[in-house]
N, C-alpha and C positions, 0 to 999 in steps of 0.2 A: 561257586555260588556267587551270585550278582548282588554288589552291596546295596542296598534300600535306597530306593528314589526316593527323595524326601523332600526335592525342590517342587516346588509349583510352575506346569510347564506354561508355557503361551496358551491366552484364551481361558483360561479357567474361572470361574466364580471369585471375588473374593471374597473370604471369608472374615466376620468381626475376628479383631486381633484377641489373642488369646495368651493367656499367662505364659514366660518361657517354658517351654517343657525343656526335662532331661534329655540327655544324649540317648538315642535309640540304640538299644542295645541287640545285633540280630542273633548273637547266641541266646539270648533270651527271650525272643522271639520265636525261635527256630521251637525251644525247648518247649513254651508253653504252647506252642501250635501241635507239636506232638505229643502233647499230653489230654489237649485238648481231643485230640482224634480219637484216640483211644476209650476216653471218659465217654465220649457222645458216640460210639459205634452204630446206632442207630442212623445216626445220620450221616456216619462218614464211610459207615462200610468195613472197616478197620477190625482188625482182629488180635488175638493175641500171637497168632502165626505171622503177622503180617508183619513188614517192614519199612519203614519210611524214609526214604532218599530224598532231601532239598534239591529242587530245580532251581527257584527261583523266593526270594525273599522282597516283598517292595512293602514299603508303607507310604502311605496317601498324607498329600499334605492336611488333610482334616483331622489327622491321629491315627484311620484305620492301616491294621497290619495285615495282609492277604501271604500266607505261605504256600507255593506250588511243589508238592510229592509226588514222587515214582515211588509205586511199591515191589515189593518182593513177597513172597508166598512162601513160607516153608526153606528160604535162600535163592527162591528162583524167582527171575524180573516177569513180572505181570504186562501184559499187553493191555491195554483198555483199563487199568487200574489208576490211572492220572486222576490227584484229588487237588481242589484248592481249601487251607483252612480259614476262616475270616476270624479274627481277633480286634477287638476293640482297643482306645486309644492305651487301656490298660490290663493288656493284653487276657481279656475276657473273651469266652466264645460264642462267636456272634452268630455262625452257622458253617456250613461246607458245601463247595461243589464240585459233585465228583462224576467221573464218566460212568462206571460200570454201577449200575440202582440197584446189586444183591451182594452181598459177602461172596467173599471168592475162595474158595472149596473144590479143590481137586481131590482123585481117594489116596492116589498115591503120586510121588516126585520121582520116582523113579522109571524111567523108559522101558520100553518094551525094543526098540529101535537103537542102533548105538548110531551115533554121531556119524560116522562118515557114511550107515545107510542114511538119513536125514538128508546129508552132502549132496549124496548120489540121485537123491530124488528131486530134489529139489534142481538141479543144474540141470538132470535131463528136461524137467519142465519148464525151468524158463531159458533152454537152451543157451547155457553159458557155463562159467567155469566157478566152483562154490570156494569161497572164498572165509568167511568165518562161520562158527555155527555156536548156537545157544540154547541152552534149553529155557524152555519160557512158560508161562502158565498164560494160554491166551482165555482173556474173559470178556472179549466182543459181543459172544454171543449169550444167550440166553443159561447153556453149563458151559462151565471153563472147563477146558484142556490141558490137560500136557501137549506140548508140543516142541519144536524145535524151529528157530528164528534162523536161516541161512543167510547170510546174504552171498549174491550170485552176481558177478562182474562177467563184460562184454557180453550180454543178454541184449537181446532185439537188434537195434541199430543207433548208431551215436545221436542222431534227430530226435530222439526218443528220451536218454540217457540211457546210459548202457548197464547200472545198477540196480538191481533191484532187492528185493526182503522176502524170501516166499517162506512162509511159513506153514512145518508141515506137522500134521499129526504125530507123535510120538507113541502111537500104540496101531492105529491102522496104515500108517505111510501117508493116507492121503493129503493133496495138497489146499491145504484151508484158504489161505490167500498168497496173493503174490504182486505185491507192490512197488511200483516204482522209487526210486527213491531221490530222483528230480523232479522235481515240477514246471514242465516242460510251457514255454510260450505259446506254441502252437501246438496243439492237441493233437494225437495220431489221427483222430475223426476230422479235424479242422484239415490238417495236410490231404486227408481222402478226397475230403471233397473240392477242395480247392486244384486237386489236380485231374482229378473225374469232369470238372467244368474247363479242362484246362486255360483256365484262370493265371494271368502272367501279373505279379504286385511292381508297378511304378515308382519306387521311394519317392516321396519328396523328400529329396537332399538340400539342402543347404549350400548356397556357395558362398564358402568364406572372404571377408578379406584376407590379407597378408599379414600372417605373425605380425605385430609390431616387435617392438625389441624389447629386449628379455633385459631381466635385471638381477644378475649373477649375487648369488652373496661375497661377501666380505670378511675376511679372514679365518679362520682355519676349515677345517673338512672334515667330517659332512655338517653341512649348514641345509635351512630351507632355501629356498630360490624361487623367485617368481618369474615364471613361465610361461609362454601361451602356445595355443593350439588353433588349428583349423580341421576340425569335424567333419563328419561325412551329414550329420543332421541337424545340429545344433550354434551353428555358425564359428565366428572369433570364440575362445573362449580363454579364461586366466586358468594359469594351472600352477599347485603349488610344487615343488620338483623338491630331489633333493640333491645339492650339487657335489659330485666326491673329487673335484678337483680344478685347476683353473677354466678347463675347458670340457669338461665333462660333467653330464647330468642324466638323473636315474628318476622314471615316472614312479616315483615314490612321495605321498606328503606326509611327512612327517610331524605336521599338527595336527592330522587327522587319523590317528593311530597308526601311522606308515601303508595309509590304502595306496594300493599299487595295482599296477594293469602289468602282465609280461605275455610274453608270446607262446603259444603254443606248438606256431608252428606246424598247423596242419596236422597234427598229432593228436590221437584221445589219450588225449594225457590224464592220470587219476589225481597227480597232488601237484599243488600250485607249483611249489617250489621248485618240479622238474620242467617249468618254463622258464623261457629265456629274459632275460630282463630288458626292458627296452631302455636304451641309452642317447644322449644328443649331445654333440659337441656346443650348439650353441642354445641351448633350452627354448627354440623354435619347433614344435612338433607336427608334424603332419602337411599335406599340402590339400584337403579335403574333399581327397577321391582315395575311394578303392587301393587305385595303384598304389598309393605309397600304404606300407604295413601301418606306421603308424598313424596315422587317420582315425583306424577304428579303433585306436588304443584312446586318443584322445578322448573319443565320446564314450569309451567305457572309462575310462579314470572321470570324466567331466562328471560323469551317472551316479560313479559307487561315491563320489565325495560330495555330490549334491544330494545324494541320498542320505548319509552320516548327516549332513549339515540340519536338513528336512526332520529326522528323529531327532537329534541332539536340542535345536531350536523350537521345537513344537513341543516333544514330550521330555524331555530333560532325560531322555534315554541315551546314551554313550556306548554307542557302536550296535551293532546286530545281536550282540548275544549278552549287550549293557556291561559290557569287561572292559570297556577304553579301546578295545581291538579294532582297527579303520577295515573297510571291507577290501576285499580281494577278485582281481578278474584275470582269466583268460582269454586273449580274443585267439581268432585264427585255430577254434579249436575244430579238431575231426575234418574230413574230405569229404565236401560238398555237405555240409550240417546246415540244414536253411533254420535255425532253431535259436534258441537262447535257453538256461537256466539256473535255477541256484541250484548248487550240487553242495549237499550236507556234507558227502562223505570230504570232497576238497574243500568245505567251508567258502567257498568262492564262486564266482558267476563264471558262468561260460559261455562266450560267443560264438556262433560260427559264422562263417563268410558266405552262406548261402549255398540253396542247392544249386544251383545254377539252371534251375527247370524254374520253379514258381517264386523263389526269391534271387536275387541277382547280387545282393547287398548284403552287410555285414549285419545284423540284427543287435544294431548297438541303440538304438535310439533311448532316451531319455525315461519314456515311461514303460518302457521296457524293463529297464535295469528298477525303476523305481518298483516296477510290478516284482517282479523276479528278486528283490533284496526285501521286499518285505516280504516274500517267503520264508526268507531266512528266520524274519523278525518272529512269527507265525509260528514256525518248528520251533522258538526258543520259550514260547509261550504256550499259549495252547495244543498247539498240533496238532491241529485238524484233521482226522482220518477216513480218507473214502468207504464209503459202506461194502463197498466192492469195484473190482478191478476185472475189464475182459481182456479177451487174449492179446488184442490191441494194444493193451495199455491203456486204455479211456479209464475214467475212473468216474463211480458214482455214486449217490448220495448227497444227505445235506449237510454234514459235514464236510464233504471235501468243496460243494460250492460255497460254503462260506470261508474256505481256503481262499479260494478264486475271487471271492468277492473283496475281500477285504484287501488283496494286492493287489484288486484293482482300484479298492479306494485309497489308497495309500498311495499308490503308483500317481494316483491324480493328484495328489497331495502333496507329491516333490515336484511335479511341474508348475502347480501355482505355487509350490514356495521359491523353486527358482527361479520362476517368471524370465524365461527366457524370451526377446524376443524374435527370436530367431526361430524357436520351439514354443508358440505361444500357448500358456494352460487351457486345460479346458478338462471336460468330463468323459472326455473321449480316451481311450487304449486304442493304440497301434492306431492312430492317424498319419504316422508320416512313414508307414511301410507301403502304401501305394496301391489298398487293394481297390478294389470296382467298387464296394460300398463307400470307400471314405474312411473308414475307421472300423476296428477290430470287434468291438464292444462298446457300451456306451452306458452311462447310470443314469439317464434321464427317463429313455424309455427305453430301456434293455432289448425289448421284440425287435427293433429295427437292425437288429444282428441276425439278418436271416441265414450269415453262412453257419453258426452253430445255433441256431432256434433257440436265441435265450428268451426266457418267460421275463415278461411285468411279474406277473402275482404266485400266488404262493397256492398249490393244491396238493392233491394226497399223489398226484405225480411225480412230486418233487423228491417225497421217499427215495426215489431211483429212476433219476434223472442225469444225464451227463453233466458231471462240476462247473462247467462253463457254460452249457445252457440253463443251467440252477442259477448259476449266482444272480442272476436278474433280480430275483426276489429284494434280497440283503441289500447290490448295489441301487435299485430304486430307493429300497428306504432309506438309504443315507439321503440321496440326493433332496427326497422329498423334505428330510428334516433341514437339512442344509436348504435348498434353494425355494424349496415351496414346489407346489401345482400349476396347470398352465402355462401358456408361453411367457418365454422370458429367454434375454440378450444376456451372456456374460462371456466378458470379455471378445466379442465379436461374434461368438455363436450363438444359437440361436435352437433354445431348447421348447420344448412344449410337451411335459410330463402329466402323464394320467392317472388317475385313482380308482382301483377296483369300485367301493363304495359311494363314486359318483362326489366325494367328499372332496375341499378346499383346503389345502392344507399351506400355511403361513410358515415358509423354512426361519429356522433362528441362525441362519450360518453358519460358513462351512469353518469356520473357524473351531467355533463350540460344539459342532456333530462329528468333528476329529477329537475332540477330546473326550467324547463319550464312547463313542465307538473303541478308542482304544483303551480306555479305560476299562471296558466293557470285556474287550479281548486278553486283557494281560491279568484282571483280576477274577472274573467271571466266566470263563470259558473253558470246556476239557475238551479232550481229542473226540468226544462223541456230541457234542453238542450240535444241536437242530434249529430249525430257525425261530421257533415258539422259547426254545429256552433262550437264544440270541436277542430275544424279545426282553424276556425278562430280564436278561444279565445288561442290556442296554438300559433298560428304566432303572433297574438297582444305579450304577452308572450316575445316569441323570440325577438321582437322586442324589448320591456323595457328594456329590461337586454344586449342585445349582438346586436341590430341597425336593423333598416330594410332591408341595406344594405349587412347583416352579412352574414357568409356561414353557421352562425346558421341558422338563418331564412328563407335562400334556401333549408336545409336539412330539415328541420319540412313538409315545401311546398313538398316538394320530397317525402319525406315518407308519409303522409297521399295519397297523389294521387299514390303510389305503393300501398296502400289497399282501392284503388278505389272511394277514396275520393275527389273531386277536386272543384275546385268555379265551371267548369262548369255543373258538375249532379248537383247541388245542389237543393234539390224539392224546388219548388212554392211552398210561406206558403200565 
């Protein structure tokens, strides 16, 4: 469990100072938030069958304490059973938000199916080999099941990830879903069509200067070392190393929780640690192409430590999974992988060096890895889950484009905190992989991504909508909160965003719509949430940090209903 945020990150409201309080205590947190679920079962779902697993513990520099639970059923882990408890400064209960809106109620936990039929099913359907299995009580739908959670390794093709979660019925066989379990850059629909147009991406690379010279440490081993690099995207850049002898150094930084890049080597490797580590006699790395391996190690260490830097500096968050733990990549993963992702099961990012058909280059770019590591952030919070998956691999729903949306705002959110100018910020995803449009996605006016048709606004389409033609919705409303309506120049581009409601909307900055937003996502958010509850869990948000009263909390209200989100569509559940 992740100990209590309790700093106040960048950008936040200040609040009048307030008497010292005690030392926050999270077993006593933990305790009254589960006691609290239990007492309120009306509101929290919670049963006396039921079981409560700590994910996650934070309290809010205002007082408030938010506890995220995984439950159990009878001793078996529920799918779609993810609750958050809210508790007041004195640890009173304030209310709950939980994914599945009925008590969960299976007749019986005992299987019809043994475990390795489950196996067998499941591998034949997602053609691969079953690897763990579990029984689980899935309660997605409307009655929960028995069922059996398999996961199934070397499934589809490495471009893709090659893991996935199918989970199958426990009494009929049949296959309920079947889940990726990367969250892939380029989408199996995005790769179609980009090779159906065949469509060739130009990177804009970067040509760097020349390493300058490195500045080894000084006396014993291992020490840090300061380092540089020349990039495939992102220009010169510093890197912190760790040096294990006079003339030896390991892309390792070890102020950043030992984030490391190694090589995969061309290989679908499954866990970090059976890559190779990249080493430099003189801590000069890369020469900013292709050919030399380390290049792309560069801008993937440059990513996962600008990325740490981007959480640690904004939200006083401490690593991906807020354990101190620095992030972790693979480049040079799988043969001809034109792809990128965060891969749960290796807790690390993976690069490929391209298919050699529509990408040419290593898919290391900046707001790539930013997109792709706040997946990770994503899985450790909310965990956003597609409403469904086809045989592709696409995945759909509004939960899973507010997956997509949110590492896309996030993703933009480590380019302008590292303000590279070599990799200048913007509101743009995948601008310097070199397709025909210009950029991959965009939060200003999302429609202008014709190769995945993503929406401006929000309609009863979006139910089941592909996750990257969804996220339009979510990534407009940030921007709207953030930058405002109409045209308008930041930082050299040149945006001009629209309003379903024809309406004017005044951004408060992107400073203050990162703090809401993620505030929104780590305290108010479960794995089934939609864009009307994303609505509300953003105003609640607004409201902790900067009042109800605020002209924060008018502009969030503003902007959601400019992309046609408002209390009054909100579906009947």
């Amino acid at each position: 469990m992740a100990g209590p945020a309790v700093a106040a990150p960048a950008g936040t409201a200040k609040a009048p100072a307030a008497p010292a309080a005690s030392p926050v205590s999270p077993a006593d947190v933990v305790k009254a938030a589960r006691a609290a679920a239990l007492a309120h079962t009306k509101d929290t779902g919670v049963a006396a069958a039921d079981t409560l697993k700590v994910k996650d513990t934070l309290v809010d520099p205002e007082g408030k304490r938010h506890v995220r639970f995984e439950r159990t059923h009878q001793g078996v882990t529920v799918i779609g059973g993810d609750l958050v408890v809210h508790l007041d400064a004195k640890n009173a209960y304030l209310g709950a938000t939980r994914a599945t809106k009925r008590q969960v109620s299976v007749p019986t936990v005992t299987p019809k199916l043994t475990a390795p039929q489950a196996a067998a099913k499941a591998a034949a359907s997602a053609g691969g080999t079953a690897s763990t299995t579990e029984l689980v009580v899935d309660a997605r739908t409307e009655d929960a099941v028995l069922a059996y959670r398999v996961t199934v390794t070397g499934s589809r093709d490495a471009e893709a990830g090659t893991a996935r979660s199918v989970v199958v019925d426990a009494a009929s066989g049949k296959v309920i879903s079947s889940t990726p379990h990367s969250d892939a850059f380029i989408s199996p629909k995005l790769r179609s069509t980009l090779r159906e147009r065949g469509q060739k991406a130009a990177p804009r690379t970067t040509r760097p200067a020349t390493p300058g010279p490195a500045k080894p440490a000084t006396g014993s081993f291992p020490a840090p070392a300061n380092g540089t690099g020349a990039s495939i995207f992102a220009g010169s850049v510093p890197l912190i190393t760790t040096q294990t002898a006079k003339s030896s150094f390991t892309l390792k930084d070890p102020g950043r929780g030992n984030a490391e890049t190694r090589n995969a080597g061309k290989k679908e490797l499954e866990a970090f640690t059976a890559g190779k580590a990249f080493t430099d006699a003189d801590n000069k790395w890369g020469n900013g192409t292709a050919a030399d391996s380390a290049s792309a190690a560069v801008d993937a260490q440059y990513g996962i430590t600008s990325t740490f830097d981007y959480y640690k500096k904004t939200f006083a968050r401490n690593g991906i999974k807020n354990d101190g733990a620095g992030p972790r990549a693979l480049v040079h993963y799988g043969d001809k992988v034109g792809n990128a992702y965060w891969s749960p099961d290796c807790a690390c990012m993976m690069y490929g060096d391209g298919d050699g058909e529509t990408f040419k280059q290593p898919l290391v770019a900046l707001d790539v890895t930013g997109h792709e590591l706040s997946h990770g952030v994503i899985e450790a919070t909310a965990n956003f889950e597609p409403t469904r998956v086809d045989e592709a691999g696409n995945q759909f729903g509004e939960a899973g484009a507010l997956n997509e949306s949110f590492a896309d705002i996030f993703g933009t959110g480590v380019e302008f905190a590292t303000n590279n100018s070599a990799n200048p910020p913007n509101y743009l995803l995948g601008e310097k992989l070199g397709l025909q449009q210009t950029f991959l996605r965009r939060l200003d006016k999302p429609s202008l991504d014709v190769l995945e048709g993503t929406v401006d606004y929000w309609d009863e389409g979006s139910y089941d909508r592909e996750v990257h033609a969804g996220s339009g919705v979510s990534s407009h409303a940030f921007y709207l909160l953030a930058e405002g309506s109409g045209k308008k120049t930041v930082g050299g581009v040149t945006y001009d965003s629209p309003t379903h409601d024809g309406s004017t909307v005044t951004g408060i900055g992107r400073a203050k719509s990162e703090q809401i937003f993620y505030r929104a996502l780590t305290r108010y958010m479960v794995s089934t949430t939609d864009f009307h509850e994303a609505r509300t869990a953003t105003l609640q948000a607004a409201a902790d940090i900067y009042g109800a009263t605020s002209t924060e909390y008018k502009t969030v209200d503003k902007a959601w209903a400019a992309v046609n989100v408002t209390e009054a569509n909100t579906p009947k559940r």
